[in-house]
N, C-alpha and C positions, 0 to 999 in steps of 0.2 A: 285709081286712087281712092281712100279711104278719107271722107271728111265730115266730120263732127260740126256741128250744127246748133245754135242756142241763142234762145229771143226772148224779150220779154211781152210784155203785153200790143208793144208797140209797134212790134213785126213779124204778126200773122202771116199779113198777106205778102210779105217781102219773103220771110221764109222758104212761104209756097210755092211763088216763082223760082226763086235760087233751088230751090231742092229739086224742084221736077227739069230745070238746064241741066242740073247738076244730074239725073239720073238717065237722061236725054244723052248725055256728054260717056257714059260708061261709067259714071262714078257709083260707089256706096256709099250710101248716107247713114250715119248716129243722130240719130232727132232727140233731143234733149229740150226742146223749145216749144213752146204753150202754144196752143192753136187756137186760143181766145182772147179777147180783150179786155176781159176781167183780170183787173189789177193785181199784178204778181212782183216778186223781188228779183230785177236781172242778177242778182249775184248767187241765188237758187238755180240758175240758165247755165250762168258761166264758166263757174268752178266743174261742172262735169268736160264740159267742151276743153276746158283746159288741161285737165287732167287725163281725157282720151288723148290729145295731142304730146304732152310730158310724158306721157308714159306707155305711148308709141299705138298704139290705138290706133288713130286716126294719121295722117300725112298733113293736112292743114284743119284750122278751123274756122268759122267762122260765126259771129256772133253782134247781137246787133239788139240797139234797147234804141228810146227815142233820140238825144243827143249825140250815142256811139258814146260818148264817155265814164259812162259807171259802170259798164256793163267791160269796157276797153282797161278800166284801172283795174277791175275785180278779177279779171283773166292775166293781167301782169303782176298781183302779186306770186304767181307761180314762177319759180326759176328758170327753169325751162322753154319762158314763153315769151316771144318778142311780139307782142300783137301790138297792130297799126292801127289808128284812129283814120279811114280813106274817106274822104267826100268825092273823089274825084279819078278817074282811071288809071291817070297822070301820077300821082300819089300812090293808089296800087301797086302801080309798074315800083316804083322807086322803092318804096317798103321790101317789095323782095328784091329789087337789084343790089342797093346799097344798106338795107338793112338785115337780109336774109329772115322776116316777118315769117312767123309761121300760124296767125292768127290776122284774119281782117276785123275790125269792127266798124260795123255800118250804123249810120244817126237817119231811123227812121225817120224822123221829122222831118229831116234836111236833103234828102234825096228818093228822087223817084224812084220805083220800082225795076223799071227798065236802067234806068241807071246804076242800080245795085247790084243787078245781074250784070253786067260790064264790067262793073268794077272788079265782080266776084272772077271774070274767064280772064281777064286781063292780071290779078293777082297769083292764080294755081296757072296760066301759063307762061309766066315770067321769073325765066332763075337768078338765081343768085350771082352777082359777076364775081363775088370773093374779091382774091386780089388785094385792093389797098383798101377795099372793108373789111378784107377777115377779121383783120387788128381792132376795128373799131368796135365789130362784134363780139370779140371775144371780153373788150373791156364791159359792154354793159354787164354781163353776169356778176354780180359782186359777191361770189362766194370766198 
């Protein structure tokens, strides 16, 4: 699989675990994501990660700033992008069962390292059940 990748200043070092599982696992990686902790704008990170995913680039993305959530609203103004706010693996899992997520967003601040790589194998190997979500998915688009 092809996955696109984008942080802000807040997950260097999260990045760099998830990317080298991620290149560990067969994947290729799109780095779009700052490798420093000099303060930057997650929505400079995002909009690329979203746009390789919308526009077929990439197979998932994932993306990740201190709370998961500006970095998570900035990747859902794209049509095409259902990305999940996960703290938990649990919540991964579900994002793609019942929501068919094609973006994780991880909250630095709020979750360990080793925990985000979890969350990251338990997200890209968890399909989608369809079914009696397709309906529900199909209504979030509001074109």
């Amino acid at each position: 699989m092809r996955i696109s990748i984008g942080n802000d200043h807040a997950g260097p070092d999260y990045k760099k675990a998830i990317v080298h599982w991620l290149q560990n696992q067969g994947h290729e990686v799109i780095n779009h994501g700052t490798d420093t902790e000099a303060s930057v704008d997650y929505p400079d990170f995002g909009h690329p990660v979203a746009l390789d995913v919308a526009e077929g680039r990439a197979d998932f993305g994932i993306v990740i700033c201190g709370s998961g959530n500006g970095i998570n609203m900035t990747v859902n103004k794209h049509q095409a992008i259902r990305s999940a706010l996960c703290w938990t693996k649990e919540i991964a899992a579900l994002a793609r069962q019942h929501n068919d997520a094609n973006i994780i967003s991880i909250p630095a601040r709020f979750t360990a390292v080793p925990q985000a790589v979890e969350m990251v194998a338990t997200f890209l190997e968890t399909p989608f059940e369809g079914g009696r979500h397709q309906n529900r998915v199909q209504k979030i688009a509001c074109s």
